[in-house]
Residue, then its C-alpha position, 0 to 999 in steps of 0.5 A: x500500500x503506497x501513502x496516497x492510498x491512506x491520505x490524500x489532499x482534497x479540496x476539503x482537506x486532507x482526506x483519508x479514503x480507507x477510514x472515511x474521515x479527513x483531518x482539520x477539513x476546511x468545509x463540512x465533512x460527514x467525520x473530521x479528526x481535529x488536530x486543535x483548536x485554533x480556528x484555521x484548523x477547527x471548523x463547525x459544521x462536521x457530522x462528527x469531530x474526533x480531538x482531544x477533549x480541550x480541542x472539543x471544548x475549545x470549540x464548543x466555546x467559540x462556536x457554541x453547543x450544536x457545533x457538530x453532529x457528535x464528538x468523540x474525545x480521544x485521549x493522548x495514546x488512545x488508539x481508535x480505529x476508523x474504517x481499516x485504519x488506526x489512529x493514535x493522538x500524541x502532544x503536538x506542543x502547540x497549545x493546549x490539548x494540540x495533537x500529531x495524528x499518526x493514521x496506521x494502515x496495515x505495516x504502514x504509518x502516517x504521521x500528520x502533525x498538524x501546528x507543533x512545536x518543541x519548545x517547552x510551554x508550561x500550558x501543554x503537554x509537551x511535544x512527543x516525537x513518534x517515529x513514522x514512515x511519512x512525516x506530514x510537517x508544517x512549515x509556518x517558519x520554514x526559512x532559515x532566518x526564523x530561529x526563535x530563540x528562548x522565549x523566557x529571554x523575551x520576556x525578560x526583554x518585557x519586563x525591563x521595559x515595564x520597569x523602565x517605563x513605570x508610567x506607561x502601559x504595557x499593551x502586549x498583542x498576542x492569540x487568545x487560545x495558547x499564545x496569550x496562556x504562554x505569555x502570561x504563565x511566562x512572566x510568571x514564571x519570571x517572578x511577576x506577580x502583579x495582576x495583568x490585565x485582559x481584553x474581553x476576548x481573552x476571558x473565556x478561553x483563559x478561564x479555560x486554561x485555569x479550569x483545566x488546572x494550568x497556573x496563571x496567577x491574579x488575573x483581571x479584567x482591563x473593562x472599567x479600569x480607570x486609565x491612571x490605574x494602568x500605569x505601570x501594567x500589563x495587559x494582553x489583547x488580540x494583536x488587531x486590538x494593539x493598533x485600535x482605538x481601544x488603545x487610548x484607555x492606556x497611558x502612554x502604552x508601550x505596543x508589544x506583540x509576542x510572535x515569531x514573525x517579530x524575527x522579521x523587523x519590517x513587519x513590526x514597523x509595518x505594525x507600529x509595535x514598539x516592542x517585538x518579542x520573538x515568542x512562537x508558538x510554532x518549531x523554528x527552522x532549526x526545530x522543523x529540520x530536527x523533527x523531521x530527522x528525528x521521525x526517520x521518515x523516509x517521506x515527507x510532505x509539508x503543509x502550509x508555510x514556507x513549503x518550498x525550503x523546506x521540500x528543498x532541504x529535505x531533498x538534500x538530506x536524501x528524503x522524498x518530499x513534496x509540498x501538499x499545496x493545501x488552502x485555508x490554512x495559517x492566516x493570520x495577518x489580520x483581522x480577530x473577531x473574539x479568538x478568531x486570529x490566533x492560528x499562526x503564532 
């Protein structure tokens, strides 16, 4: 059996024939197996949805009770068999509840990686590496100039800004679902223990995160603060809320947006950010090119991002690649209505 006869790339997504589902699918299917929860990935509209539970909750939040037909929570390692095939969810590292789908069919196995990374993040299980015969990898910073560095380091950058600027705002733009959790459990981490503050549409999805035990500290509301308040503080929002009127409840604000693409000094001019922190929630250059050694996959197919470098590198290294060529995925550059944004990070 070659891969393509378990998966192959549709209009609706990566499907597979053999076990009648596809995975992250961009329009409604009758079965879709869900990587996670951000809303590139996760759609409503399916007959059933297959994910981890925190995806499954993730979307119920954002799209609200009826948002598929049925749902099956799959627990990390838990096998589940579809049709004649097998599948296996493990930690993808991305944000919480993030998983690799890794689709088996007879002696052959699939892995579909969906977003990763393998950076610690103390909001999520950690990325697991499983070994595979096809590695399906994205390539969101696929190009060797993104190398991201020790998120803990940008934070540190923030936080003498804060002590610097004792009059001024901190106004750090960042995803509602995982990047703004990593942040605020970062400083943390970092010995801040001041409130921070949150833009409404960061409440419901870190609540979630409390709920499912993942420390954050004193958290409150910016609605209803008074501006003299904010002085000396942080507060995290949806990165379009940096450069919105919103902006002028904060004195003097310090624009800070945590990122990968803040590698890239042109896009933080172009955004008017003040203070880049180079915080991604997705593996570098140097991250990609490890996995994909490390699978020992003697195939590989990249998906949304840089594909053609990565193909390019993997061709060197004496690998079968190619790029998937899929649509609807990773945009990110504008635009998030309540925690609509935040899929590349």
């Amino acid at each position: 059996m070659r891969p393509q006869d378990i998966l192959l790339p549709t209009a609706a997504g990566l499907c597979c024939k053999p076990g009648g589902f596809h995975i992250d699918p961009v329009r409604p299917v009758e079965r879709a197996v869900i990587t996670h929860g951000h809303s590139d990935h996760a759609r409503a509209g399916h007959g059933a949805v297959l994910a981890t539970q925190e995806t499954l909750d993730m979307m119920r939040l954002r799209y609200g009770d009826g948002f598929a037909g049925s749902t099956q929570a799959v627990r990390y390692g838990e096998e589940v068999r579809l049709g004649d095939v097998r599948i296996k969810f493990h930690p993808a590292g991305h944000v919480l509840g993030s998983a690799q789908i890794a689709v088996s069919c007879k002696d052959l196995c699939i892995v579909a990686s969906g977003d990763y990374k393998d950076a610690r993040d103390p909001t999520c299980a950690p990325f697991e590496l499983v070994p595979c015969d096809v590695f399906i990898s994205e390539a969101t910073f696929g190009l060797p100039v993104f190398r991201h560095g020790e998120a803990a380091e940008e934070v540190k950058k923030l936080l003498a800004s804060v002590k610097l600027f004792p009059e001024r705002a901190h106004l750090v733009g960042a995803y509602s679902l995982g990047k703004a959790q990593r942040v605020i459990a970062l400083l943390r981490e970092a010995g801040y223990d001041a409130p921070i503050y949150l833009h409404g549409a960061m409440e419901k999805i870190t609540q979630y995160y409390q709920s499912r035990g993942v420390k954050l500290g004193e958290l409150r509301e910016v609605r209803g603060v008074k501006k003299a308040d904010l002085a000396g503080t942080i507060t995290l929002a949806p990165p379009t809320a940096t450069s919105d009127i919103w902006t002028r409840r904060f004195p003097d604000p310090v624009t800070a947006f945590a990122s990968g693409w803040m590698r890239v000094r042109a896009r933080a001019r172009q955004r008017g950010i003040e203070l880049p922190l180079v915080i991604s929630d997705h593996a570098d250059w140097d991250g990609l090119t490890a996995t994909i050694a490390a699978t020992g996959a003697g195939e590989v197919w990249v998906t949304h991002g840089q594909e053609d470098a990565l193909v390019h590198w993997c061709q060197t290294k004496g690998l079968a690649a190619r790029p998937l060529d899929l649509v609807g995925y990773g945009d990110e550059d504008e635009g998030e209505a309540g925690v609509a944004d935040e899929a590349q990070a």
